[in-house]
N, C-alpha and C positions, 0 to 999 in steps of 0.2 A: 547693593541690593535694589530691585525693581520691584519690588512686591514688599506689604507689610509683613506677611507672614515668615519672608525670610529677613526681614528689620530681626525681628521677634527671636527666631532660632538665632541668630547672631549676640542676641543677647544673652540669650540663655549660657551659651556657649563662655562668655567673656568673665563668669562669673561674676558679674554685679547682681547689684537685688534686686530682685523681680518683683517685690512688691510694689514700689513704689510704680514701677514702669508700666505694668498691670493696668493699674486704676487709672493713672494716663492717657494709655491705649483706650480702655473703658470710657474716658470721661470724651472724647472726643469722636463717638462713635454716634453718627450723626440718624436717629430713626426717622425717619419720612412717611413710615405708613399706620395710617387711625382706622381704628378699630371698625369692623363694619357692626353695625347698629340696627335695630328696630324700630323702625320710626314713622308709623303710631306704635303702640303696641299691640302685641299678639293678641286678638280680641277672645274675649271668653265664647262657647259654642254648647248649644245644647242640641241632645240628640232623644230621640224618643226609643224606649226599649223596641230592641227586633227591629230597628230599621241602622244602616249608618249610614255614612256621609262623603260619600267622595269628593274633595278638592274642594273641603271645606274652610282651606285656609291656604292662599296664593301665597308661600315667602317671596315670592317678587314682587308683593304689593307693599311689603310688611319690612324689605331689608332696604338698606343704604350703606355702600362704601365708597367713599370719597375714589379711589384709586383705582377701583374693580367695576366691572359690570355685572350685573345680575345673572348673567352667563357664568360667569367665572368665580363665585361664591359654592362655598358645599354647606348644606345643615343635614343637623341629626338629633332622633330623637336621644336625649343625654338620662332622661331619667321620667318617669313617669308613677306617682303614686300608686297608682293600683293597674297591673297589665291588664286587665278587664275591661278596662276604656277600648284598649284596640285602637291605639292611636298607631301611625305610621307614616311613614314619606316615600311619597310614589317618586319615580325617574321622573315626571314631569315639574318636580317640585314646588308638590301640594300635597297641603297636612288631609290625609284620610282619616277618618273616626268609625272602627266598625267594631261597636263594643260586643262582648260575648254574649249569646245567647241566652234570655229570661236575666241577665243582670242589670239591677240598678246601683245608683250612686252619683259620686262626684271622685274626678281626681285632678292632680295638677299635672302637667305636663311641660316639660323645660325642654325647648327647643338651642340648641347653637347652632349660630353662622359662624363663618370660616373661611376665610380669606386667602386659607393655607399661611401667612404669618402669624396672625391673631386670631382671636375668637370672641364669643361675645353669647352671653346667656338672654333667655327671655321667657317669661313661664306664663303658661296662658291655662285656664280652669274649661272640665269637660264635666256636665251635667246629664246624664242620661235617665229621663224621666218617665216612669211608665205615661201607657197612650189612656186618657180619661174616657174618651167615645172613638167612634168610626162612625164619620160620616159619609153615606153615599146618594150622589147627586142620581136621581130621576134618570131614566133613558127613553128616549124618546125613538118610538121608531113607525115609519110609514109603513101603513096597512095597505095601500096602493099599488098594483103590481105596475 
């Protein structure tokens, strides 16, 4: 045999126990690739009612994998307290926050990276606060033709 896989059928075949050979196979099966991480973490973001946020949060400022490049990681939003928030992940992967319409609150949101072998959770708080005032700057303009 040249291949484990047909070690393996050959065994099966010869009727010995499989059990033991199993764990074996298992205990010798050597993993090389570490989890890709978060590192700082996902920071908390607040957003004011009626406005949101584009590309309020870079994951390639936010991710690390030893083996992969930032190119080559996928995230996704995995879960979000309240869909209201209107969190989402644009193609350029960056967290968007464009909460619904007259809604306040707070929710969590748990973003995972992904390696495509591993995965790796990170949960970061969205605060959407009504606006206290509107301030608007003076305009100045010449009377001079």
């Amino acid at each position: 045999e040249d291949r484990l896989s047909a070690v393996w059928e050959s065994w099966k075949i010869s009727g010995q126990n499989n059990h033991h050979t199993v764990r074996a196979i298992y205990q010798n099966t050597i993993d090389y690739d570490t989890l890709p991480r978060f590192e700082p973490s996902l920071p908390d973001r607040t957003v004011l009612q009626g406005l949101g946020w584009e590309n309020a949060i870079d994951l390639w400022a936010y991710s690390i994998d030893e083996e992969s490049n930032d190119w080559e990681l996928d995230w996704q939003v995995v879960y979000t307290s309240d869909w209201r928030c209107g969190v989402t992940i644009g193609a350029d992967d960056f967290v968007d926050i464009h909460p619904q319409p007259g809604w306040l609150g707070s929710c969590d949101v748990t973003i995972r990276a992904n390696d495509s072998l591993k995965t790796t959770d990170d949960t970061f708080r969205v605060d959407v606060l009504p606006v206290q005032a509107w301030v608007f700057l003076p305009i100045v303009m010449n009377s001079n033709p």
